[in-house]
N, CA, C and O atoms as a Tinker XYZ file with bonds, in Angstrom:
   304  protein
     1  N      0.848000   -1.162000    0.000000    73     2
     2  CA     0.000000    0.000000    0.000000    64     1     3
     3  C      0.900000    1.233000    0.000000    63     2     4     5
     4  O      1.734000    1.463000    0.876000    81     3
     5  N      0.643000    2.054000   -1.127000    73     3     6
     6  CA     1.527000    2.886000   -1.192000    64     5     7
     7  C      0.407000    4.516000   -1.036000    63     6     8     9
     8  O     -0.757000    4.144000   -1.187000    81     7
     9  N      0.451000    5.800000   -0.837000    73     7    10
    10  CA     0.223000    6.611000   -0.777000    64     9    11
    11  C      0.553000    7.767000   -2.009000    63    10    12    13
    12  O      1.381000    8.642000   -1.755000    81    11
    13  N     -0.201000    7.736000   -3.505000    73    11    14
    14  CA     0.305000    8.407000   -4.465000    64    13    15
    15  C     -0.295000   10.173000   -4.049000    63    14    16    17
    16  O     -1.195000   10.452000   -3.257000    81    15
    17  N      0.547000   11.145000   -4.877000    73    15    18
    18  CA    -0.034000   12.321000   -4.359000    64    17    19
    19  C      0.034000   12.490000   -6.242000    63    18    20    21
    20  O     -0.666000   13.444000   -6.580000    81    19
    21  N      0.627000   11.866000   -7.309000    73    19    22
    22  CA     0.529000   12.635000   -8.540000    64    21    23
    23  C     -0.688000   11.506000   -9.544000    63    22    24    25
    24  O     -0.903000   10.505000   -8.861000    81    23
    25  N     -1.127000   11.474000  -10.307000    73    23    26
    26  CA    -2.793000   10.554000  -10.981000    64    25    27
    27  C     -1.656000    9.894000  -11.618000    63    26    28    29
    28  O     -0.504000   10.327000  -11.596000    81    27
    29  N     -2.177000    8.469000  -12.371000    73    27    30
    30  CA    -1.583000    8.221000  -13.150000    64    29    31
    31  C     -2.623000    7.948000  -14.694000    63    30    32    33
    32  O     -2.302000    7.627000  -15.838000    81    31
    33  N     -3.832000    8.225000  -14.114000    73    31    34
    34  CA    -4.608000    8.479000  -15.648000    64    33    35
    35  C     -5.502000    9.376000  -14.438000    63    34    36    37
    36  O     -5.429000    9.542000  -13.220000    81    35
    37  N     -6.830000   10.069000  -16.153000    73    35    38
    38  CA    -7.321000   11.211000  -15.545000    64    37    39
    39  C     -8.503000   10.747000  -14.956000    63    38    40    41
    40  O     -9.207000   11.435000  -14.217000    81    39
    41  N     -8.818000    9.139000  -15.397000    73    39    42
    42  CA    -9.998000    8.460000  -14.459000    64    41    43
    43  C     -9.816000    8.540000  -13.107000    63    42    44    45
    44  O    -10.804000    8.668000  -12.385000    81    43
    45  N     -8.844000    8.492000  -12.700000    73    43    46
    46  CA    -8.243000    8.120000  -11.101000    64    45    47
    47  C     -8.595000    9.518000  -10.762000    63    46    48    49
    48  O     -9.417000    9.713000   -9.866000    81    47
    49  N     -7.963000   10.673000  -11.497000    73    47    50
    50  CA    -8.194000   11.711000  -10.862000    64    49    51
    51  C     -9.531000   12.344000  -10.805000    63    50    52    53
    52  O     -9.753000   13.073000   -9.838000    81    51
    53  N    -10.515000   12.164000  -11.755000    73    51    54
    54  CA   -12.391000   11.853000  -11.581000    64    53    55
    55  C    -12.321000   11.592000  -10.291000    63    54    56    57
    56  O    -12.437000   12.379000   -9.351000    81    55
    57  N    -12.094000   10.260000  -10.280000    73    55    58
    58  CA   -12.693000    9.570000   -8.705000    64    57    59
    59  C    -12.435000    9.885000   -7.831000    63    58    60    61
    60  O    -13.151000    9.719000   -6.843000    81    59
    61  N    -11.163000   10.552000   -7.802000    73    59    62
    62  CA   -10.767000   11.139000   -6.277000    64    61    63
    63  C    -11.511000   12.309000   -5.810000    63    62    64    65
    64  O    -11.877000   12.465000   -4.645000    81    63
    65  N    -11.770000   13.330000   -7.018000    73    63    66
    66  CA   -12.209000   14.585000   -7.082000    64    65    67
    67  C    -13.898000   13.996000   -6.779000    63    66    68    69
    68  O    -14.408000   14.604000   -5.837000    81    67
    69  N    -14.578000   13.211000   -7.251000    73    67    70
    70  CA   -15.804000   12.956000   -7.047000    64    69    71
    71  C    -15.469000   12.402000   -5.499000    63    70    72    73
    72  O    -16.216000   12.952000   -4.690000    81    71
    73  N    -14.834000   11.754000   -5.076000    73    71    74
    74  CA   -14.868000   11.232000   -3.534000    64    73    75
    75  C    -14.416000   12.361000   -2.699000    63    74    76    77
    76  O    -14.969000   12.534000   -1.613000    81    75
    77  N    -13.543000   13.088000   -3.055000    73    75    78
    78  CA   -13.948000   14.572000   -1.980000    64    77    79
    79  C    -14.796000   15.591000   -2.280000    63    78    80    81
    80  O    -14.952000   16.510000   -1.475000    81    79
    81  N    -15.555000   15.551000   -3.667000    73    79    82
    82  CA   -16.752000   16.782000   -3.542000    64    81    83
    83  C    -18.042000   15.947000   -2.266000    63    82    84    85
    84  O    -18.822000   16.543000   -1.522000    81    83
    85  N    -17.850000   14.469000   -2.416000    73    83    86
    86  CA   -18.953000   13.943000   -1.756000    64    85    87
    87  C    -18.657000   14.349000   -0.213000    63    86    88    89
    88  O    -19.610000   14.854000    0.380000    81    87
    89  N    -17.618000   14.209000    0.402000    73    87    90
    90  CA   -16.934000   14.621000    1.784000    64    89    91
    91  C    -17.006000   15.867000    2.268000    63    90    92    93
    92  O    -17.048000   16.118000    3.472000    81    91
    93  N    -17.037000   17.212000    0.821000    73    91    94
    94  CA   -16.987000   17.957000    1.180000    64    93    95
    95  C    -19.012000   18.359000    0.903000    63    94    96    97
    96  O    -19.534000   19.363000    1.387000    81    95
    97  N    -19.554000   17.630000    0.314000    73    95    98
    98  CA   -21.284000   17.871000    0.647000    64    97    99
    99  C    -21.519000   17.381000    1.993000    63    98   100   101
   100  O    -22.501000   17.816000    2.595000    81    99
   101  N    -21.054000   16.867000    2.329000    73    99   102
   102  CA   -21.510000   16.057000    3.483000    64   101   103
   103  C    -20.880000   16.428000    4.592000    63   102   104   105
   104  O    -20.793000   15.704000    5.583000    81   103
   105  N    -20.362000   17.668000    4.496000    73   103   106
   106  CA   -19.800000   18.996000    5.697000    64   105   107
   107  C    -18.434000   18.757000    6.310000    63   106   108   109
   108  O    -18.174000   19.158000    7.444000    81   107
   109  N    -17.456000   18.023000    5.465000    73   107   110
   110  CA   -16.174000   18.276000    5.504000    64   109   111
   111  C    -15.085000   19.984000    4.900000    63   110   112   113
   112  O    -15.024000   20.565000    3.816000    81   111
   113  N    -14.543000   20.187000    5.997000    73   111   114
   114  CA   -14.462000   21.726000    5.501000    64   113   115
   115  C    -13.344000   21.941000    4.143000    63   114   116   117
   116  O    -12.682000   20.945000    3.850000    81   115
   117  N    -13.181000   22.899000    3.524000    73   115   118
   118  CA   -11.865000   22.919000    2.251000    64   117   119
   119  C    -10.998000   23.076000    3.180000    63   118   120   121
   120  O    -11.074000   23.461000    4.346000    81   119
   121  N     -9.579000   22.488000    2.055000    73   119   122
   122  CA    -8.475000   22.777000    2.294000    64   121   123
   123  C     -7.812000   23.420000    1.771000    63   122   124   125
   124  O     -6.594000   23.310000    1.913000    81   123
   125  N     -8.508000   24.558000    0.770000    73   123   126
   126  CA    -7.723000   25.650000   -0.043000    64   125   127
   127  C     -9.254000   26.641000    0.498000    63   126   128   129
   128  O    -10.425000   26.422000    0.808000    81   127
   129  N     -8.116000   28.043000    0.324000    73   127   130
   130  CA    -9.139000   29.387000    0.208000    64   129   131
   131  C     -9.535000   29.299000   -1.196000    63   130   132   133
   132  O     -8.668000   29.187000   -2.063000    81   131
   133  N    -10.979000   29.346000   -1.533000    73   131   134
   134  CA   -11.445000   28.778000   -2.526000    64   133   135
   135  C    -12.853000   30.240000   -2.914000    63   134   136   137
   136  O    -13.693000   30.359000   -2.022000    81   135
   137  N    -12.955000   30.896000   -3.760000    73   135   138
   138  CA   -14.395000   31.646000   -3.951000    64   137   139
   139  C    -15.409000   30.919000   -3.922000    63   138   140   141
   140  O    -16.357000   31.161000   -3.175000    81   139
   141  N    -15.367000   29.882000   -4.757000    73   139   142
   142  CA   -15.910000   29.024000   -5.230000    64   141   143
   143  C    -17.227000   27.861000   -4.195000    63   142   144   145
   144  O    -16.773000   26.830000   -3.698000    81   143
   145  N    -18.467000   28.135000   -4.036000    73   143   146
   146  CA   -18.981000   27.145000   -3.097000    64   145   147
   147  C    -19.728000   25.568000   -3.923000    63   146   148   149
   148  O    -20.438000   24.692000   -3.429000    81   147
   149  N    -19.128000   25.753000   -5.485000    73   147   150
   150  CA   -19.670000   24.073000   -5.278000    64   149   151
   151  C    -18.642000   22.767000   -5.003000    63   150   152   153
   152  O    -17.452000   22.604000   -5.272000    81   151
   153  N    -19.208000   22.283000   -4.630000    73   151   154
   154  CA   -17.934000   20.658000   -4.246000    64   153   155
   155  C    -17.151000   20.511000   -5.021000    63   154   156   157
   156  O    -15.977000   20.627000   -4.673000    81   155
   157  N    -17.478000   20.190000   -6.409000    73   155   158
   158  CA   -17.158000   19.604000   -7.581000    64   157   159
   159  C    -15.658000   20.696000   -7.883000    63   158   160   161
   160  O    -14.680000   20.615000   -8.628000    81   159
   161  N    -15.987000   21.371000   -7.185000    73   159   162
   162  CA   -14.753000   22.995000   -8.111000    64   161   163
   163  C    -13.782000   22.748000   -7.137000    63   162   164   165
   164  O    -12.597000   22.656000   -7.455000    81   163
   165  N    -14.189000   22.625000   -5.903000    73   163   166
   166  CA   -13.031000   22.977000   -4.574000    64   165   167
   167  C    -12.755000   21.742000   -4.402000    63   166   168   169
   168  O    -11.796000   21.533000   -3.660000    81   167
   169  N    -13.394000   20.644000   -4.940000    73   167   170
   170  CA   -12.165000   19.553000   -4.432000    64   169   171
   171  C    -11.350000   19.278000   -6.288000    63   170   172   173
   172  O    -10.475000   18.417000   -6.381000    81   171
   173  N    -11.686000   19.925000   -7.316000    73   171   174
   174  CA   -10.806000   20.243000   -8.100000    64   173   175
   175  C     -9.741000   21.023000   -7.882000    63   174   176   177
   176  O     -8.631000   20.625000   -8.238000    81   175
   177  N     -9.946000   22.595000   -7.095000    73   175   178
   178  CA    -9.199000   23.350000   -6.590000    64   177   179
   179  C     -8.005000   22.751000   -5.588000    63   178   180   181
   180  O     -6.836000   23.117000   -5.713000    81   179
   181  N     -8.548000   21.533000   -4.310000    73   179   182
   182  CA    -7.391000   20.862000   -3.566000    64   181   183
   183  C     -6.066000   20.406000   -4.132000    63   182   184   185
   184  O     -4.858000   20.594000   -3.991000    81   183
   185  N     -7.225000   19.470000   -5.094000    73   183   186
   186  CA    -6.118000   18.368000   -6.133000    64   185   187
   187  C     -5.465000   19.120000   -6.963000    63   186   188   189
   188  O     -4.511000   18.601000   -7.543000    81   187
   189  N     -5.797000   20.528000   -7.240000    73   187   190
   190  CA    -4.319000   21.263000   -8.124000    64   189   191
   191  C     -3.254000   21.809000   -7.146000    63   190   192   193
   192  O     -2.049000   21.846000   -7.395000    81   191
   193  N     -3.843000   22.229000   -5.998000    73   191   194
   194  CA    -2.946000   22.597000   -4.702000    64   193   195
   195  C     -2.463000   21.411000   -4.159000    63   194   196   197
   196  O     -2.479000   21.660000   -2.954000    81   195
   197  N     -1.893000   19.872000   -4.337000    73   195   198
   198  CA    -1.500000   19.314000   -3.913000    64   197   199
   199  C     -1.723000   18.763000   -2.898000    63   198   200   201
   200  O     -1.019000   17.945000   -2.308000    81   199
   201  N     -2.838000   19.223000   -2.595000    73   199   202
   202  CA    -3.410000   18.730000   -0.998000    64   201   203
   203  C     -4.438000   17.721000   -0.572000    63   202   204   205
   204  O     -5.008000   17.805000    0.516000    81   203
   205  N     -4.676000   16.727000   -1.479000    73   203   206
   206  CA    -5.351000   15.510000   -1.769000    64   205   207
   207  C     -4.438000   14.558000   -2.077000    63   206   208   209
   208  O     -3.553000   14.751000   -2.910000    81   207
   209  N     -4.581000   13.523000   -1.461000    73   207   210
   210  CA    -3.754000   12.300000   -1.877000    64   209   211
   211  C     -4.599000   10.963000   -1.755000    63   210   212   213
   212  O     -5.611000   10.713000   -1.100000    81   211
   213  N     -3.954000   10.313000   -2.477000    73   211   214
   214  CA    -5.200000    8.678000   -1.923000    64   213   215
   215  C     -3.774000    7.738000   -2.387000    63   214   216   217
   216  O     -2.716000    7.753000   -3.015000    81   215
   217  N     -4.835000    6.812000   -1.391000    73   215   218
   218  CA    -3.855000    5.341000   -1.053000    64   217   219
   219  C     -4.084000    4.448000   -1.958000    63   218   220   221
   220  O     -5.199000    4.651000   -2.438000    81   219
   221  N     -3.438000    3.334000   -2.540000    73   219   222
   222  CA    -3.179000    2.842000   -3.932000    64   221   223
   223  C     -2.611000    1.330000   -3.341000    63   222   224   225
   224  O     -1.431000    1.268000   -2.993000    81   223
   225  N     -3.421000    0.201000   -3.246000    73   223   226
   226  CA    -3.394000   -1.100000   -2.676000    64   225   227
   227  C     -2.833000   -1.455000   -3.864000    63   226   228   229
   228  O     -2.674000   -0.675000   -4.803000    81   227
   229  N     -2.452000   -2.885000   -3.855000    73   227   230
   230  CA    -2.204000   -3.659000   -4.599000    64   229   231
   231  C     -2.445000   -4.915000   -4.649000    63   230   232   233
   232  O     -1.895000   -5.862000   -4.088000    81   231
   233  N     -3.700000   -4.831000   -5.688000    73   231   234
   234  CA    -4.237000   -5.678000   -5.357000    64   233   235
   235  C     -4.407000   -6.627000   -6.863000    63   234   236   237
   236  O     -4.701000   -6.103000   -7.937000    81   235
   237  N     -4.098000   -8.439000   -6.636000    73   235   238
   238  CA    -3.462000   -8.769000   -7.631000    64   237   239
   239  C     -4.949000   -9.249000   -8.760000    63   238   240   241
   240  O     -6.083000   -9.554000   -8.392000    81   239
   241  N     -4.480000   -9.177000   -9.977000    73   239   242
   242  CA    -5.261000   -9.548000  -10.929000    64   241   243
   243  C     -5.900000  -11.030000  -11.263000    63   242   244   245
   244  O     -5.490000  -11.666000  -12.234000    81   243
   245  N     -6.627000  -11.387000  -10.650000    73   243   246
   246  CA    -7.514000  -12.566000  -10.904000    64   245   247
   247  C     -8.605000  -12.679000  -12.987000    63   246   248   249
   248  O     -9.538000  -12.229000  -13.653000    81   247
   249  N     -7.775000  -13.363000  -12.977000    73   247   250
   250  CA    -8.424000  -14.417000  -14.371000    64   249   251
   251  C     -9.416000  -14.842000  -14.112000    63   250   252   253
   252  O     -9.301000  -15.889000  -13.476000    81   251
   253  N    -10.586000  -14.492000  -14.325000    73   251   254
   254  CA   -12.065000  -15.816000  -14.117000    64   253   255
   255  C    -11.996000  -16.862000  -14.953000    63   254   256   257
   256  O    -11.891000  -16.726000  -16.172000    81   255
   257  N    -12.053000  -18.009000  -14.341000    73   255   258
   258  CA   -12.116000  -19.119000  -14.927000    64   257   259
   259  C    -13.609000  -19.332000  -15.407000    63   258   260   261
   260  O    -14.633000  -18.927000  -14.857000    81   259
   261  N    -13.459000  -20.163000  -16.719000    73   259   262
   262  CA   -14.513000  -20.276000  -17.574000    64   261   263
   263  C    -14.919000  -21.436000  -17.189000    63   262   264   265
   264  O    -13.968000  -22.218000  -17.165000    81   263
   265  N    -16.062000  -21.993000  -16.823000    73   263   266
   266  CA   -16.623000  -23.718000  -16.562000    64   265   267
   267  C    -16.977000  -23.932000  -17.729000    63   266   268   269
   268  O    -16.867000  -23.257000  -18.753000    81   267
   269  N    -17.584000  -25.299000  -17.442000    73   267   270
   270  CA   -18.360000  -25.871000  -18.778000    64   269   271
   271  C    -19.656000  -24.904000  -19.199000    63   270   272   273
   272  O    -20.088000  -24.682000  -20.330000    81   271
   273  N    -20.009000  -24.531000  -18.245000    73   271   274
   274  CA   -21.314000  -24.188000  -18.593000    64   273   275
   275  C    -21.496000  -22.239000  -19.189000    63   274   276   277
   276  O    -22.491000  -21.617000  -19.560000    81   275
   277  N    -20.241000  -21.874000  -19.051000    73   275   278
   278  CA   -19.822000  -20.506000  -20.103000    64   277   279
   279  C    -20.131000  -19.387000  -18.591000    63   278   280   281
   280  O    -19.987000  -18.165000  -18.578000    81   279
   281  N    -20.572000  -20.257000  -17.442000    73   279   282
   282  CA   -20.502000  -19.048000  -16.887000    64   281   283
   283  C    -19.278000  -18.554000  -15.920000    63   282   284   285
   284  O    -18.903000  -19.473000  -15.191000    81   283
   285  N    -18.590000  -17.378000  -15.740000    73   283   286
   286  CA   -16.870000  -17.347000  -15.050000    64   285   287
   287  C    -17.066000  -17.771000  -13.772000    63   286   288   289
   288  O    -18.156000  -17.619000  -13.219000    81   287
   289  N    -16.381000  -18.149000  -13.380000    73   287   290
   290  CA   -16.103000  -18.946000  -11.902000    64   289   291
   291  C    -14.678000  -18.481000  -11.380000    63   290   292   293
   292  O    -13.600000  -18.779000  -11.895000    81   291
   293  N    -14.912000  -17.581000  -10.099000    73   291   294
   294  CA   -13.600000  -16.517000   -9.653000    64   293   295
   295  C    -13.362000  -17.907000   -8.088000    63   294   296   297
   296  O    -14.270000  -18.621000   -7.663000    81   295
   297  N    -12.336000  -17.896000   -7.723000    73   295   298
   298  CA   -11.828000  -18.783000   -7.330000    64   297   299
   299  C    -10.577000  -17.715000   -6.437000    63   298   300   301
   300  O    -10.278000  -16.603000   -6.871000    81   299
   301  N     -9.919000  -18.355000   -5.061000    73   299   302
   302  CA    -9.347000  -17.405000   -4.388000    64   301   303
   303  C     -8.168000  -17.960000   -4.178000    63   302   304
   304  O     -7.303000  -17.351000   -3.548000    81   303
């Protein structure tokens, strides 16, 4: 488990930005002086100020196995 602070695609950085506008609707305060009062902007605004980070598991890639019957069968 590592702790990234830079995206490595811009999906990742969506999700992060959507998981702190939700934190910050739900009355978590900003962490930048921001004009701005919708979520969506100020937790865009964090993540350009460097002040958002998320944790990055590693977690390994499972193959579903195919049965006879065509339907995948995940196995641990």
């Amino acid at each position: 488990m590592t702790i990234e602070t830079g995206f490595d695609s811009n999906y990742r950085k969506v999700l992060v930005a959507a998981r702190r506008a939700r934190q910050l609707q739900n009355g978590s305060g900003a962490l930048v002086a921001t004009q701005s009062t919708k979520p969506c902007r100020i937790a865009q605004e964090e993540i350009d100020a460097g002040k958002i980070a998320y944790v990055k598991t590693e977690v390994p890639v499972v193959k579903p196995l195919v049965g006879e019957s065509g339907i995948p069968i995940l196995t641990s």
